[in-house]
C-alpha positions as CSV (number, residue, x, y, z in Angstrom):
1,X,4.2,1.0,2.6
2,X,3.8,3.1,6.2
3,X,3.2,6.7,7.4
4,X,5.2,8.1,9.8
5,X,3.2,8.4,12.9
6,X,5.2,10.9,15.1
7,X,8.7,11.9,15.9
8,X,10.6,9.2,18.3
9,X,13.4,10.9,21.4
10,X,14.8,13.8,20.5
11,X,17.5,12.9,18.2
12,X,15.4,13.0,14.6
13,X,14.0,9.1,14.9
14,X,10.4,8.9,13.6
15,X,8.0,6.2,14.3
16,X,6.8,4.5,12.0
17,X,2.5,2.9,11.3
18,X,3.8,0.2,8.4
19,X,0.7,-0.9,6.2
20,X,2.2,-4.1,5.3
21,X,1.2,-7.7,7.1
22,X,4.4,-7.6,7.9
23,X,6.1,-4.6,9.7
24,X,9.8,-6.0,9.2
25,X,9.1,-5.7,5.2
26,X,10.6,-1.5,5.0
27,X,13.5,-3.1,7.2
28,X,14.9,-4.3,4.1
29,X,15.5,-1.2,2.1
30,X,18.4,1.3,2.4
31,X,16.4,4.0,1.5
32,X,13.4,5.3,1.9
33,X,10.9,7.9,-0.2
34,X,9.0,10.3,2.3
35,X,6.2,12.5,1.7
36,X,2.5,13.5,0.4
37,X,1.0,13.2,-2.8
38,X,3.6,13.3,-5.5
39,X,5.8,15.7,-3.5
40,X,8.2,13.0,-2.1
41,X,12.3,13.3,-1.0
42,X,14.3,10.2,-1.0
43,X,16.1,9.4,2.2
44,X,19.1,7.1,3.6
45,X,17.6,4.7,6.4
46,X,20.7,4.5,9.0
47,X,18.8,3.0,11.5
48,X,16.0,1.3,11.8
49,X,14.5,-1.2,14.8
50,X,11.6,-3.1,15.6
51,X,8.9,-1.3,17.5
52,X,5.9,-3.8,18.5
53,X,3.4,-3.0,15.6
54,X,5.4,-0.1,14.6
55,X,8.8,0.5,13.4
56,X,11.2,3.2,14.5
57,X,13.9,5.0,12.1
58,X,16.4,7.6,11.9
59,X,16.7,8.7,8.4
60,X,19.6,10.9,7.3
61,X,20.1,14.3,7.2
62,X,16.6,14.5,10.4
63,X,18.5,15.2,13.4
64,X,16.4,16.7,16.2
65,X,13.0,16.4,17.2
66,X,11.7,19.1,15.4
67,X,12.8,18.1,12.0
68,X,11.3,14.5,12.7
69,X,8.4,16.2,13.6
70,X,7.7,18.1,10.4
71,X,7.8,14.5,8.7
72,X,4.6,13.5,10.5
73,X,2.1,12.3,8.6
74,X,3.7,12.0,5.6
75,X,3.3,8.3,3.7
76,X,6.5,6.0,3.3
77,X,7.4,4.2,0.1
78,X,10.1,2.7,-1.7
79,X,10.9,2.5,-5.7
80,X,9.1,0.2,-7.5
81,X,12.2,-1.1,-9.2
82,X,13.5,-2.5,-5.6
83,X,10.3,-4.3,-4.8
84,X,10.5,-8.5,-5.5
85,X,8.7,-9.7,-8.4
86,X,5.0,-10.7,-6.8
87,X,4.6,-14.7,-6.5
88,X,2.1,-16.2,-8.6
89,X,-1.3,-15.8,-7.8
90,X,0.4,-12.7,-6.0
91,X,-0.3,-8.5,-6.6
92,X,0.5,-5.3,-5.5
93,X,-2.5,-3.3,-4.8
94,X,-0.9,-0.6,-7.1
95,X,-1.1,-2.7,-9.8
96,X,-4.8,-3.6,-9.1
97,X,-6.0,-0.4,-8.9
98,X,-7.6,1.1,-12.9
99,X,-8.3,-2.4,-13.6
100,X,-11.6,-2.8,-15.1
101,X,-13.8,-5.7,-13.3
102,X,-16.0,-7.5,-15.5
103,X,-18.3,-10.2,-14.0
104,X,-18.7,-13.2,-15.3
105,X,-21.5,-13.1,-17.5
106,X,-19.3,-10.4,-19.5
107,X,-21.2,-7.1,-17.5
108,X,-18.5,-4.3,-16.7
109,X,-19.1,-3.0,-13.1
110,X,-16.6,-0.4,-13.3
111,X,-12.9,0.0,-12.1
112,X,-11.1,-0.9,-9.4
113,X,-10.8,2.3,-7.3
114,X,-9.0,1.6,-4.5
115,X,-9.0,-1.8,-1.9
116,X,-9.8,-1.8,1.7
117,X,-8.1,-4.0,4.2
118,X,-10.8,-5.6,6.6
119,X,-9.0,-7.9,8.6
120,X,-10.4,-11.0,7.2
121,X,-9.9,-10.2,3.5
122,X,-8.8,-7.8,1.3
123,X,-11.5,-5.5,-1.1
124,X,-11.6,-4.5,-4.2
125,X,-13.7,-1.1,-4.2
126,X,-15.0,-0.9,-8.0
127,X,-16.8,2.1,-9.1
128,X,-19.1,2.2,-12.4
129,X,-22.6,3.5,-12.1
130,X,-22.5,2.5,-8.7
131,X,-19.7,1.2,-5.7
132,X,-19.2,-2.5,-5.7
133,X,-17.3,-3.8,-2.7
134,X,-16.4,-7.6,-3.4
135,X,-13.9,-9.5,-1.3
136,X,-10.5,-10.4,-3.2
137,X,-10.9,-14.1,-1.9
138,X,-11.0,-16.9,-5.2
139,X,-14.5,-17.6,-4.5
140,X,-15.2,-14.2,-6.1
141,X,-12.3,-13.1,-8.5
142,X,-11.4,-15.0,-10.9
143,X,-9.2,-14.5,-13.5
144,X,-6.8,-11.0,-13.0
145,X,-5.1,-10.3,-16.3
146,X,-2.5,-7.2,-16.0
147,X,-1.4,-6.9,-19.2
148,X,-5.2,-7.0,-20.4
149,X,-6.1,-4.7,-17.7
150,X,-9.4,-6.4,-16.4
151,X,-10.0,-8.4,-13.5
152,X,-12.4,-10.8,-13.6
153,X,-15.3,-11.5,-10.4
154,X,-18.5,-13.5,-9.6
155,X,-20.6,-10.5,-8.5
156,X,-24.1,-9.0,-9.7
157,X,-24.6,-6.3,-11.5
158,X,-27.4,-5.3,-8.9
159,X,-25.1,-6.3,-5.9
């Protein structure tokens, strides 16, 4: 949901690059998970502001500059349990990613890898035999079934 970008004073508040449209959106939750890879710790927000673009936080238990510090870098989530349910028509780019896209003549391309944010549009990255990047816009995805774990796009094999 963010990466903390740098430390913030001198009294253990971090700044905060938020990912989401939205940078209010980790304002919500009362804790917050910190850290790399699947090393995370969970911490207490008690204080958290408005920043411009950015947010700034001071999470319990970092109390100086140089513990803040030591956090930089790391990514910023929250459990998946305390996330709202998606809208319809609605996904978390976690639960896009291992899908395997299938154009509409029935061809697999590959699986979703990852998306890229471009400013106009989201992408789906799909790797197969080769890297497909098609815009997540309706004109080419169709059909995304979760449960059946495909999603379905208007794009060329050869594209």
């Amino acid at each position: 949901m963010g990466r903390i970008a740098a430390p913030f004073g001198v009294k253990g508040w971090v700044k905060l690059q938020p990912y989401s449209e939205d940078p209010g959106t980790l304002m919500d939750f009362e804790s917050w998970r910190v850290g790399r890879g699947e090393q995370h710790r969970e911490f207490v927000v008690e204080a958290v502001q408005d920043h411009g673009n950015a947010l700034v936080a001071k999470l319990a238990g970092i109390d100086d500059r140089d513990a803040a510090y030591a956090l930089r870098g790391q990514e910023v989530s929250v459990v998946r349990a305390d996330l709202p349910p998606p809208g319809d028509n609605e996904f978390y780019w976690s639960d896009l990613v291992g899908l395997r896209a299938v154009n509409r003549e029935g061809a697999e391309l590959g699986k979703v890898d990852s998306l890229m944010e471009t400013g106009a549009h989201d992408v789906l990255v799909i790797k197969g035999t080769r890297t497909h990047l098609v815009p997540f816009v309706a004109a080419f995805v169709g059909k995304v079934d979760l449960a059946g774990g495909t999603v379905e796009v208007d794009w060329g094999e050869d594209w």
